[in-house]
PDB file with SEQRES, HELIX, SHEET and CRYST1 records, atoms N, CA, C and O in Angstrom:
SEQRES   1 A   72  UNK UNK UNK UNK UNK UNK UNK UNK UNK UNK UNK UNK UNK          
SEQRES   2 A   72  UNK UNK UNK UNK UNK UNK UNK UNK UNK UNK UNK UNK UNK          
SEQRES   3 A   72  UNK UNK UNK UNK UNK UNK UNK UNK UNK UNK UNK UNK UNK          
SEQRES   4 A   72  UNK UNK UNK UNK UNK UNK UNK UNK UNK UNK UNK UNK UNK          
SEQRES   5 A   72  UNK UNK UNK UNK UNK UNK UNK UNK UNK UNK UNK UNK UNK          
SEQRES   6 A   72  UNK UNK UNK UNK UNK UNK UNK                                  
HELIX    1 AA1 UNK A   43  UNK A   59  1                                  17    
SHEET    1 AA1 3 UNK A   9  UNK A  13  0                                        
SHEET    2 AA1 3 UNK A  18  UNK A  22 -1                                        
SHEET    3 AA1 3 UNK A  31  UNK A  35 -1                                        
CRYST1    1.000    1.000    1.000  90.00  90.00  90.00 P 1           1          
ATOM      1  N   UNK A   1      56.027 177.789  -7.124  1.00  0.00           N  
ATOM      2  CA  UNK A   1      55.828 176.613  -6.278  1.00  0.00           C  
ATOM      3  C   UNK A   1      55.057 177.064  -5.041  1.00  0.00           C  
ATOM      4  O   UNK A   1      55.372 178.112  -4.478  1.00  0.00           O  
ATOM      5  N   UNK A   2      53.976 176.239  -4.568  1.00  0.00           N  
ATOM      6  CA  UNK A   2      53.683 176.390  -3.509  1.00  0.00           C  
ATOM      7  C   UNK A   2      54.650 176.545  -2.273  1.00  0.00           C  
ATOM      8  O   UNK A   2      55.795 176.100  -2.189  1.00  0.00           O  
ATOM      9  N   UNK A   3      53.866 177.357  -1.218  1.00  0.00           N  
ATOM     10  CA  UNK A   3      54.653 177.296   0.126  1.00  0.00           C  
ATOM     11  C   UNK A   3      55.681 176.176   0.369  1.00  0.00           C  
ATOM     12  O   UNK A   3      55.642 174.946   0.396  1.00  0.00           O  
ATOM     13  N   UNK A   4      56.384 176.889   0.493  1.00  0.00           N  
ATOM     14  CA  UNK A   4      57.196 175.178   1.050  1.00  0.00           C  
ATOM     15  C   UNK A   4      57.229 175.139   2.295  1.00  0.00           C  
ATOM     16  O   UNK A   4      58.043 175.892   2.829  1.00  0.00           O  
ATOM     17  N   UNK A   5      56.311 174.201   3.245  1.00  0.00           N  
ATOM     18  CA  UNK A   5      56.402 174.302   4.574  1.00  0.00           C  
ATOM     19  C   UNK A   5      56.659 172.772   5.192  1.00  0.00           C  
ATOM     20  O   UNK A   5      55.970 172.261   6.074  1.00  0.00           O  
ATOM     21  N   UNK A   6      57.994 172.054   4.424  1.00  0.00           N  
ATOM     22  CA  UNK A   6      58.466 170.831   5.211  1.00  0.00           C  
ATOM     23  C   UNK A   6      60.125 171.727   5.771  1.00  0.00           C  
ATOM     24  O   UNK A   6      60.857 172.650   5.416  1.00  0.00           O  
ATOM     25  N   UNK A   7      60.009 170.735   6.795  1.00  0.00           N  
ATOM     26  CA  UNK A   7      61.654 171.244   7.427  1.00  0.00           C  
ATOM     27  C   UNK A   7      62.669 170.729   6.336  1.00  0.00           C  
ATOM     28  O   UNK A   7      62.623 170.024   5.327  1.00  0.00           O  
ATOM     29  N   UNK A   8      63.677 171.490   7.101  1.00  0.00           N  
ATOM     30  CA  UNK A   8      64.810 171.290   6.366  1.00  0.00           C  
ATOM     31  C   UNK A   8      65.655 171.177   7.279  1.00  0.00           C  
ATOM     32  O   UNK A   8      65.575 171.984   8.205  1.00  0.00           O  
ATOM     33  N   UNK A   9      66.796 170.079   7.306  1.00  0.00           N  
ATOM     34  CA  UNK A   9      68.018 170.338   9.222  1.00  0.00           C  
ATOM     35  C   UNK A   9      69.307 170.362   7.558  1.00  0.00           C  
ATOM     36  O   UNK A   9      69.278 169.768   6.481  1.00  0.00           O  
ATOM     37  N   UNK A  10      69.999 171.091   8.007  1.00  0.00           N  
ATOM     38  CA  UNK A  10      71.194 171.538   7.863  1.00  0.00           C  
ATOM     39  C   UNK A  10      72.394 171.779   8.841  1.00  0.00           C  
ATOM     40  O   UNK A  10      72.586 172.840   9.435  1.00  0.00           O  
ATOM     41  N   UNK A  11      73.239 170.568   8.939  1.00  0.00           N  
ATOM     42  CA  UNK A  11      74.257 170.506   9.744  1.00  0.00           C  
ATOM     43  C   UNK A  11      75.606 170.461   9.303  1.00  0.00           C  
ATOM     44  O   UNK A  11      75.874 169.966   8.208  1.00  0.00           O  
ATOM     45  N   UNK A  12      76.455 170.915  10.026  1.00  0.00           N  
ATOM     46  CA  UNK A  12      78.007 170.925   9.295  1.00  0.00           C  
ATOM     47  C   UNK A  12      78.922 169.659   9.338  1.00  0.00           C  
ATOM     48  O   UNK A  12      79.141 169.464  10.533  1.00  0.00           O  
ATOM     49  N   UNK A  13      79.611 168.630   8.533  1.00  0.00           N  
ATOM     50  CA  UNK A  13      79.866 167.917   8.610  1.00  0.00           C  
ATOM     51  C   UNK A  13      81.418 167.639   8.484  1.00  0.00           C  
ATOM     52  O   UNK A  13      81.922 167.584   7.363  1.00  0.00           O  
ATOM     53  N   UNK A  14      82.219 167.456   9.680  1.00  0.00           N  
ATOM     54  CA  UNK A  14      83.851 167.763   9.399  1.00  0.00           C  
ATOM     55  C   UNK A  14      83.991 166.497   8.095  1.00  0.00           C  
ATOM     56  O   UNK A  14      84.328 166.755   6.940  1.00  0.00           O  
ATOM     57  N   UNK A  15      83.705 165.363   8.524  1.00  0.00           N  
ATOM     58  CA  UNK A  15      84.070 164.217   7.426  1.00  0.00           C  
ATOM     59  C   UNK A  15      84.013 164.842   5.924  1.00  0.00           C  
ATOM     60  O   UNK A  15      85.074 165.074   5.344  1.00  0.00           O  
ATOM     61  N   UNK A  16      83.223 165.013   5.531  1.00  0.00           N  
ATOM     62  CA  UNK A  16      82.482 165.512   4.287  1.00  0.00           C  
ATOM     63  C   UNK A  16      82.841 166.929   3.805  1.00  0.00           C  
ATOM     64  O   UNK A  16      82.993 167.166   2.607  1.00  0.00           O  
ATOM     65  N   UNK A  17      83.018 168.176   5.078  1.00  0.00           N  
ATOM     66  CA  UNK A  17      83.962 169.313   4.857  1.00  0.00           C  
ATOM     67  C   UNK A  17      82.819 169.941   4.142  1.00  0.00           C  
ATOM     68  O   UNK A  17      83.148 170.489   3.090  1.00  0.00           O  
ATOM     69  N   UNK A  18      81.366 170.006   4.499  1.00  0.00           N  
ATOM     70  CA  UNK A  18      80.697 170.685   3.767  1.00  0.00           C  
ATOM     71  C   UNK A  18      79.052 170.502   4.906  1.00  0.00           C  
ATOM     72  O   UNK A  18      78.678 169.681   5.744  1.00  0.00           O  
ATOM     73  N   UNK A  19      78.575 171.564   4.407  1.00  0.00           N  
ATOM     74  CA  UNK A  19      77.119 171.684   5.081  1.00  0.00           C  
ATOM     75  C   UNK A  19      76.339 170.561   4.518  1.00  0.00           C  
ATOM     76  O   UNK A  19      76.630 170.268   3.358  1.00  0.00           O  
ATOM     77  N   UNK A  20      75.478 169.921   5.050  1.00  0.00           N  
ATOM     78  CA  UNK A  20      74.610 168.308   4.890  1.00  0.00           C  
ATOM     79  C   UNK A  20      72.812 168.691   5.022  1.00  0.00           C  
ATOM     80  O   UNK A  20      72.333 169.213   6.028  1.00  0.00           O  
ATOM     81  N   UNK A  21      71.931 168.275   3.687  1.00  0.00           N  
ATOM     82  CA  UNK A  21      70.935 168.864   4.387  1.00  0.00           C  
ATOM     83  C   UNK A  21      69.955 167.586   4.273  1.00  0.00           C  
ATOM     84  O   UNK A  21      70.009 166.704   3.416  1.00  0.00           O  
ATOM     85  N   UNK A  22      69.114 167.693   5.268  1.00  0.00           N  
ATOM     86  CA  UNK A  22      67.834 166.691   5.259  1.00  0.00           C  
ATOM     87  C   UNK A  22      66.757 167.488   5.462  1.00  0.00           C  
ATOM     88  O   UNK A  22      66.422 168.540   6.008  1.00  0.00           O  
ATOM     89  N   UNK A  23      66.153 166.173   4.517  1.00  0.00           N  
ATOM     90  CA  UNK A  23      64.786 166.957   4.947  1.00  0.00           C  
ATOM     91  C   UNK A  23      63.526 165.452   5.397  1.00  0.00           C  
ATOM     92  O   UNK A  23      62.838 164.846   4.576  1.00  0.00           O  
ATOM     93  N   UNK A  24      63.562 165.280   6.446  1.00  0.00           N  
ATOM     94  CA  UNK A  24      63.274 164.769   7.835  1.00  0.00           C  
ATOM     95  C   UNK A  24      61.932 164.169   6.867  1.00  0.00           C  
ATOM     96  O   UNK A  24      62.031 163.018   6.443  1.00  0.00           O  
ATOM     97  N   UNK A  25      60.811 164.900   6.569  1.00  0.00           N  
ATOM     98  CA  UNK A  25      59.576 164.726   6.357  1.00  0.00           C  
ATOM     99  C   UNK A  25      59.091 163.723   4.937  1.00  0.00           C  
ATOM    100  O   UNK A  25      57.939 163.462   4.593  1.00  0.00           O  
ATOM    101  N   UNK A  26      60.214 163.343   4.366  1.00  0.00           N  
ATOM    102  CA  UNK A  26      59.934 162.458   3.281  1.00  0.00           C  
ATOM    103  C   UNK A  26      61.113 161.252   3.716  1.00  0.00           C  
ATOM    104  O   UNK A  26      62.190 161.436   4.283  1.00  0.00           O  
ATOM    105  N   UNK A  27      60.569 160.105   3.291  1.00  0.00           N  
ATOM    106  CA  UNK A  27      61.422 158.875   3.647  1.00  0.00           C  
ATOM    107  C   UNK A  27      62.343 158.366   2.649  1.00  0.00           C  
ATOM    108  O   UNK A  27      62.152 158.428   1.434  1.00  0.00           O  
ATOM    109  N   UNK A  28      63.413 157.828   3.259  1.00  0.00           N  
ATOM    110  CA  UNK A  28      64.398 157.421   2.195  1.00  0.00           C  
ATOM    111  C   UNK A  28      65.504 157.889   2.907  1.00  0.00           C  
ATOM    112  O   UNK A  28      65.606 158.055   4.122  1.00  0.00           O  
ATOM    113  N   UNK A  29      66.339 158.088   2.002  1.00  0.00           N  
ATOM    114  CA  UNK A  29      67.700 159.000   2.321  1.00  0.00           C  
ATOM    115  C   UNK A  29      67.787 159.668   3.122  1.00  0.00           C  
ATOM    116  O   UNK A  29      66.865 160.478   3.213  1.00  0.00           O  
ATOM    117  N   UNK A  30      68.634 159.731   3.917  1.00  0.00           N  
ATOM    118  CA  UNK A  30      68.611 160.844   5.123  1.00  0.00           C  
ATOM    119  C   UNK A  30      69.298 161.960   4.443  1.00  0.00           C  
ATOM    120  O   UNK A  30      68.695 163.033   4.483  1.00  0.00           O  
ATOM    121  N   UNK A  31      70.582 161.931   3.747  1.00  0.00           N  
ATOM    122  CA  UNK A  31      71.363 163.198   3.527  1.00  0.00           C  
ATOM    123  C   UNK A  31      70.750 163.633   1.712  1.00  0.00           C  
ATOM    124  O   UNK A  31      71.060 163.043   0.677  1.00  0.00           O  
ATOM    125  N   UNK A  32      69.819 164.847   1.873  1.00  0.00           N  
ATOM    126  CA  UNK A  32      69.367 164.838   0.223  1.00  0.00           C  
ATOM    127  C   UNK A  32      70.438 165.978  -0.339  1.00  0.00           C  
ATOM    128  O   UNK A  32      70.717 165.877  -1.533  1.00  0.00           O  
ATOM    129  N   UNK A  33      70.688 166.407  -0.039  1.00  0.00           N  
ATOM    130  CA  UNK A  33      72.216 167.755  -0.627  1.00  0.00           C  
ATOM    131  C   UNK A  33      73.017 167.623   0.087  1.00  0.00           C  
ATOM    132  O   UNK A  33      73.225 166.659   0.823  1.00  0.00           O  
ATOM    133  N   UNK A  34      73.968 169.207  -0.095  1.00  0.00           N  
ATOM    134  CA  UNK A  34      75.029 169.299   0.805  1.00  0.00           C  
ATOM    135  C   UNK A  34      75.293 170.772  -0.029  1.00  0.00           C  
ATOM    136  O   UNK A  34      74.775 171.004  -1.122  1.00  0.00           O  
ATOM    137  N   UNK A  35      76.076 171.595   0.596  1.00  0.00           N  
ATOM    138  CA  UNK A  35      76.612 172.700   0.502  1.00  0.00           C  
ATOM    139  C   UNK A  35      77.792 173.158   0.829  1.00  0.00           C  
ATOM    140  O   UNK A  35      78.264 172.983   1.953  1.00  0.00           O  
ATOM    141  N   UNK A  36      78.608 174.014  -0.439  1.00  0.00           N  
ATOM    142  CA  UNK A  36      79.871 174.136   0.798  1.00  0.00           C  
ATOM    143  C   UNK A  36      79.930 175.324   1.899  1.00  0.00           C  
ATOM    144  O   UNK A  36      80.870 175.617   2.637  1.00  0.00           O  
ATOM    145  N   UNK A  37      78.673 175.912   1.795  1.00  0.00           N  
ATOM    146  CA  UNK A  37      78.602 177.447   2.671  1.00  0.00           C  
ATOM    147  C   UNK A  37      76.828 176.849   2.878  1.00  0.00           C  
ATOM    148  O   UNK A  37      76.047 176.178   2.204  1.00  0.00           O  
ATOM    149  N   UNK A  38      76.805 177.477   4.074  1.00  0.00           N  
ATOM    150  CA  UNK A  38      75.290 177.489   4.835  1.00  0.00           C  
ATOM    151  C   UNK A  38      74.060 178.064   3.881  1.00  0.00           C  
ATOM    152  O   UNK A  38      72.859 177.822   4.002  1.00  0.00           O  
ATOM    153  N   UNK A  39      74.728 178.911   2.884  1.00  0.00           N  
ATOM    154  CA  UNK A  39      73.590 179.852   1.980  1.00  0.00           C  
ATOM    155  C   UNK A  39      73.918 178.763   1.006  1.00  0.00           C  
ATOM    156  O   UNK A  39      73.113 177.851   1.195  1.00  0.00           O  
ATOM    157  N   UNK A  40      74.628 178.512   0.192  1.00  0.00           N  
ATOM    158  CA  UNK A  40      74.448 177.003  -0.310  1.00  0.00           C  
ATOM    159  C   UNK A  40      73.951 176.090  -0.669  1.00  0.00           C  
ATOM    160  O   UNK A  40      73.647 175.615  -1.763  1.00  0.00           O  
ATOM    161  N   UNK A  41      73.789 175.593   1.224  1.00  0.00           N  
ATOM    162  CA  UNK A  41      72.928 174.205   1.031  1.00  0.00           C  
ATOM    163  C   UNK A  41      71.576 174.766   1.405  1.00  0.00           C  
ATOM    164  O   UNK A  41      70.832 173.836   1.716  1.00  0.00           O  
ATOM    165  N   UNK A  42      70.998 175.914   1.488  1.00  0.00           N  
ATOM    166  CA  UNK A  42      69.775 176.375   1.866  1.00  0.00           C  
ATOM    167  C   UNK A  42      69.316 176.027   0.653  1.00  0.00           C  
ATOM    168  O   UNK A  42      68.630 175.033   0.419  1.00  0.00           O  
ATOM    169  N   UNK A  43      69.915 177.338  -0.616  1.00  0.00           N  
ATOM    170  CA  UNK A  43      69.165 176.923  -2.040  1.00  0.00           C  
ATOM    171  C   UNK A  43      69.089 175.439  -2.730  1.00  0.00           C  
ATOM    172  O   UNK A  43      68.269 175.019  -3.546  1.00  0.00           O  
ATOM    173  N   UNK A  44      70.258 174.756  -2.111  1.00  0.00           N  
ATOM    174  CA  UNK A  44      70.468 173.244  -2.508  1.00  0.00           C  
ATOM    175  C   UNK A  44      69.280 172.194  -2.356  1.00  0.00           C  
ATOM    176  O   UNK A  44      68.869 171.214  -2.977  1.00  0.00           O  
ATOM    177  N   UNK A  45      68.827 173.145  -0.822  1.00  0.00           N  
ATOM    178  CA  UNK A  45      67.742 172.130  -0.149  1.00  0.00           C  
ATOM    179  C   UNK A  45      66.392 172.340  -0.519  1.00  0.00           C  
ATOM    180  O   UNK A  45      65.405 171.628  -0.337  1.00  0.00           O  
ATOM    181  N   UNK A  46      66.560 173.781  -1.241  1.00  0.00           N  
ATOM    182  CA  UNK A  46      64.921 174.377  -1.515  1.00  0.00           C  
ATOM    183  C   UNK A  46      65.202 173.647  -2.889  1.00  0.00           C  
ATOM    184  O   UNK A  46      64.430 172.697  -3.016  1.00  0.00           O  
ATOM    185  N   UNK A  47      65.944 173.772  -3.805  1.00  0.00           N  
ATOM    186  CA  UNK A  47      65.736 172.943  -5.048  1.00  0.00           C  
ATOM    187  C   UNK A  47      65.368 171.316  -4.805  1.00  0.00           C  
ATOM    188  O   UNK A  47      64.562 170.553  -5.338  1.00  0.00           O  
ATOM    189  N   UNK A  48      66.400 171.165  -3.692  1.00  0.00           N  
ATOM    190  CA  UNK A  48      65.888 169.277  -3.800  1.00  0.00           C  
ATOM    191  C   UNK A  48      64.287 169.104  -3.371  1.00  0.00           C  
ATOM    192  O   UNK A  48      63.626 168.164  -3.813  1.00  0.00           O  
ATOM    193  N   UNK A  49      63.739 170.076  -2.487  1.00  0.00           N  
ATOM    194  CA  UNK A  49      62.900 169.699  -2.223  1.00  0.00           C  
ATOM    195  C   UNK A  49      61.503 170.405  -2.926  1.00  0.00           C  
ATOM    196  O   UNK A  49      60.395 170.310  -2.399  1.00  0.00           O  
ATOM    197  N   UNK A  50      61.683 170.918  -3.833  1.00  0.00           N  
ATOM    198  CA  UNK A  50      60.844 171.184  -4.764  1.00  0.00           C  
ATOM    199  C   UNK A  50      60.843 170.430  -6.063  1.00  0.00           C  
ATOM    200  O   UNK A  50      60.070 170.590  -7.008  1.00  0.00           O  
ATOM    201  N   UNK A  51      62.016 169.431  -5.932  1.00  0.00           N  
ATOM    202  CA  UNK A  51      62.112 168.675  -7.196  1.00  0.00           C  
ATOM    203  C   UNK A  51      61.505 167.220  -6.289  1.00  0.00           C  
ATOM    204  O   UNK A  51      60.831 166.464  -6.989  1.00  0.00           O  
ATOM    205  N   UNK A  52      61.658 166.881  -5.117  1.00  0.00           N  
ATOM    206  CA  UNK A  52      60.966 165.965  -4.513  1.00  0.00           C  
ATOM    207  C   UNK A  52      59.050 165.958  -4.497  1.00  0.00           C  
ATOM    208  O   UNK A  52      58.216 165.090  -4.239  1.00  0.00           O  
ATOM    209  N   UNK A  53      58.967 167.573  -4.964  1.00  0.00           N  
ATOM    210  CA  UNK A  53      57.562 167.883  -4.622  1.00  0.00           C  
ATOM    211  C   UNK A  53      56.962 167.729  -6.344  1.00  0.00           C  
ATOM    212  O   UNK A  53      55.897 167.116  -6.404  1.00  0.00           O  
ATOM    213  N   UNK A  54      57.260 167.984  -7.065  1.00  0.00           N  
ATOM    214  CA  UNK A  54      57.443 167.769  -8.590  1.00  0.00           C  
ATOM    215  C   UNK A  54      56.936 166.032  -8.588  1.00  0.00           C  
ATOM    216  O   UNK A  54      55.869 165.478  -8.851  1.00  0.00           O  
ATOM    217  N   UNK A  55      58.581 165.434  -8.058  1.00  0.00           N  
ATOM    218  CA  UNK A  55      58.412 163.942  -8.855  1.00  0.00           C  
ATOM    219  C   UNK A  55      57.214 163.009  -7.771  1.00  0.00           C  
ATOM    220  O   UNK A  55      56.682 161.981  -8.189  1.00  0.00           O  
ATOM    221  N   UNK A  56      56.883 163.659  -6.146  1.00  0.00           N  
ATOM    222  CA  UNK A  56      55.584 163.045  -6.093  1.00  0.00           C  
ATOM    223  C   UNK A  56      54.598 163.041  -6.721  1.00  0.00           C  
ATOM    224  O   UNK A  56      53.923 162.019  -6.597  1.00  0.00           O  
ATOM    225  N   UNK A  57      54.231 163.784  -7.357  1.00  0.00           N  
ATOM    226  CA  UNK A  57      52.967 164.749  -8.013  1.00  0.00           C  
ATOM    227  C   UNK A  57      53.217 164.076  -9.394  1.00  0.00           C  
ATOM    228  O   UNK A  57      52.204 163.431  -9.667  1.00  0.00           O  
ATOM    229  N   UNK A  58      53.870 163.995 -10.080  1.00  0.00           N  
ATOM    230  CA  UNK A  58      54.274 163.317 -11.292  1.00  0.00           C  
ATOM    231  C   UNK A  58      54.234 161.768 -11.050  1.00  0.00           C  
ATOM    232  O   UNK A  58      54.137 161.209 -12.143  1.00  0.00           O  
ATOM    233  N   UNK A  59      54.265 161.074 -10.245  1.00  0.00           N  
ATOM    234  CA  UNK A  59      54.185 159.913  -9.215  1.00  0.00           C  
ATOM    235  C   UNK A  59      52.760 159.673  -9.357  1.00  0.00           C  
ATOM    236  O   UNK A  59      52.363 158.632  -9.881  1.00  0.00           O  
ATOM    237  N   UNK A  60      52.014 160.503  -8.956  1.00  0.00           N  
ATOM    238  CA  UNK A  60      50.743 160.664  -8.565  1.00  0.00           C  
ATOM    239  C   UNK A  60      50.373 160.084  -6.734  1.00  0.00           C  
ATOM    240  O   UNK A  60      49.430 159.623  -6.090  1.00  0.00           O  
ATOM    241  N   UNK A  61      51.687 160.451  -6.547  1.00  0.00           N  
ATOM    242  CA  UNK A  61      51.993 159.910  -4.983  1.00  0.00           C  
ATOM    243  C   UNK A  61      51.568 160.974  -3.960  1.00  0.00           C  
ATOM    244  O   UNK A  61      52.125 162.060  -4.124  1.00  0.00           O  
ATOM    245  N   UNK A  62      50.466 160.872  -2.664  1.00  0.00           N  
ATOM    246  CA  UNK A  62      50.465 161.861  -1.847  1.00  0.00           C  
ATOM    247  C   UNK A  62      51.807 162.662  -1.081  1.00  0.00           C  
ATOM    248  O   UNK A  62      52.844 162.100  -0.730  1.00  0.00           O  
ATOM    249  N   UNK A  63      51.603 163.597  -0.982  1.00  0.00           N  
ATOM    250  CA  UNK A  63      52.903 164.177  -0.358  1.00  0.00           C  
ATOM    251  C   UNK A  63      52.731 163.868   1.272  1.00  0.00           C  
ATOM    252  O   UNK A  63      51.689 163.863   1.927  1.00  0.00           O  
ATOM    253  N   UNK A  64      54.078 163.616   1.706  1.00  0.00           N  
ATOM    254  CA  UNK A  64      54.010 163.270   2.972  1.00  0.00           C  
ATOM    255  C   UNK A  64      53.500 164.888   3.468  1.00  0.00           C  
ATOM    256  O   UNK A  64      53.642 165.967   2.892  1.00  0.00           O  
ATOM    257  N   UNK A  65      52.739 164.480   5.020  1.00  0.00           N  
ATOM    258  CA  UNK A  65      52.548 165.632   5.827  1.00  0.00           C  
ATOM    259  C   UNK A  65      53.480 166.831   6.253  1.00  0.00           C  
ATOM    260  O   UNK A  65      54.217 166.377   7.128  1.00  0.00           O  
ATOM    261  N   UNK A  66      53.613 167.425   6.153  1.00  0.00           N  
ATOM    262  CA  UNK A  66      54.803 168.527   6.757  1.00  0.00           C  
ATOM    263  C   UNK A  66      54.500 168.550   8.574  1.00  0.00           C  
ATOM    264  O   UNK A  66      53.479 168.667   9.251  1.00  0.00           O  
ATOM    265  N   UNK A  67      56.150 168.351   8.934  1.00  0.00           N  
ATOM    266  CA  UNK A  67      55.981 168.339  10.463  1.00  0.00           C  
ATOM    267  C   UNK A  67      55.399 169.688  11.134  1.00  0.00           C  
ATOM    268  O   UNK A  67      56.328 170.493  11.210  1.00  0.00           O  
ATOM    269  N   UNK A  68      54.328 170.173  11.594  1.00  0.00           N  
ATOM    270  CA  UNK A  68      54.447 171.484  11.855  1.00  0.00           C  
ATOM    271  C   UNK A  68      54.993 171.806  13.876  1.00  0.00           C  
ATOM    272  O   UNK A  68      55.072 170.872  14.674  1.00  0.00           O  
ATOM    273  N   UNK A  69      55.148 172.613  14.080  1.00  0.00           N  
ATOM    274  CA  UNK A  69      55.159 172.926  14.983  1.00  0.00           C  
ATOM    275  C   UNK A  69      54.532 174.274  15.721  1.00  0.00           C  
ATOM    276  O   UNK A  69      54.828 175.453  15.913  1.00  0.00           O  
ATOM    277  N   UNK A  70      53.631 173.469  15.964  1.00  0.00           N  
ATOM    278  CA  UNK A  70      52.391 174.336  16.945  1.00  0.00           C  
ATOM    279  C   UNK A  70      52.673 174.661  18.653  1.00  0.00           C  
ATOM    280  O   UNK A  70      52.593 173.931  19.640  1.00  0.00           O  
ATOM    281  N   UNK A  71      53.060 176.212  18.470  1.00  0.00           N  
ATOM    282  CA  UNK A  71      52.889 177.201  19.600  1.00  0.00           C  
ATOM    283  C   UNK A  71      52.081 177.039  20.438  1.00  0.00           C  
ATOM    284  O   UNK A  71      51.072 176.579  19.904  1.00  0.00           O  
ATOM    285  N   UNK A  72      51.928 177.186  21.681  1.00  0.00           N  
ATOM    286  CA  UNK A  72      50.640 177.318  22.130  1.00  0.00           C  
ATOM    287  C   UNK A  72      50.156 178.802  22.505  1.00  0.00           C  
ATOM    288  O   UNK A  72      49.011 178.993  22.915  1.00  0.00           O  
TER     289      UNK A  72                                                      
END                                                                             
């Protein structure tokens, strides 16, 4: 798979009792996984979002922009 250079926020969620991940840069759903350990929902989030990058492309849908954040 190409680079994967969209964010990912991963936060801990007492309700839910498990790590929560978004990924900010595609619309829809805010919560796309979850994890019960931080290493977890990392791989959780790199799979969802390589399967998000898949079914655009299979879509024939542009991929949203990746947020970057530029240093100066």
């Amino acid at each position: 798979m190409d680079k994967l250079k969209y964010q990912m926020v991963i936060q801990w969620s007492e309700e839910d009792d498990c790590f929560l991940v978004e990924l900010p840069d595609f619309p829809g759903q805010r919560w796309r996984t979850h994890g019960d350990t931080y290493e977890s929902a990392v791989a959780n989030g790199i799979e969802a979002l390589e399967s998000l990058i898949i079914a655009y492309k299979t879509a024939g849908d542009p991929l949203p922009q990746p947020t970057v954040l530029n240093v100066a």
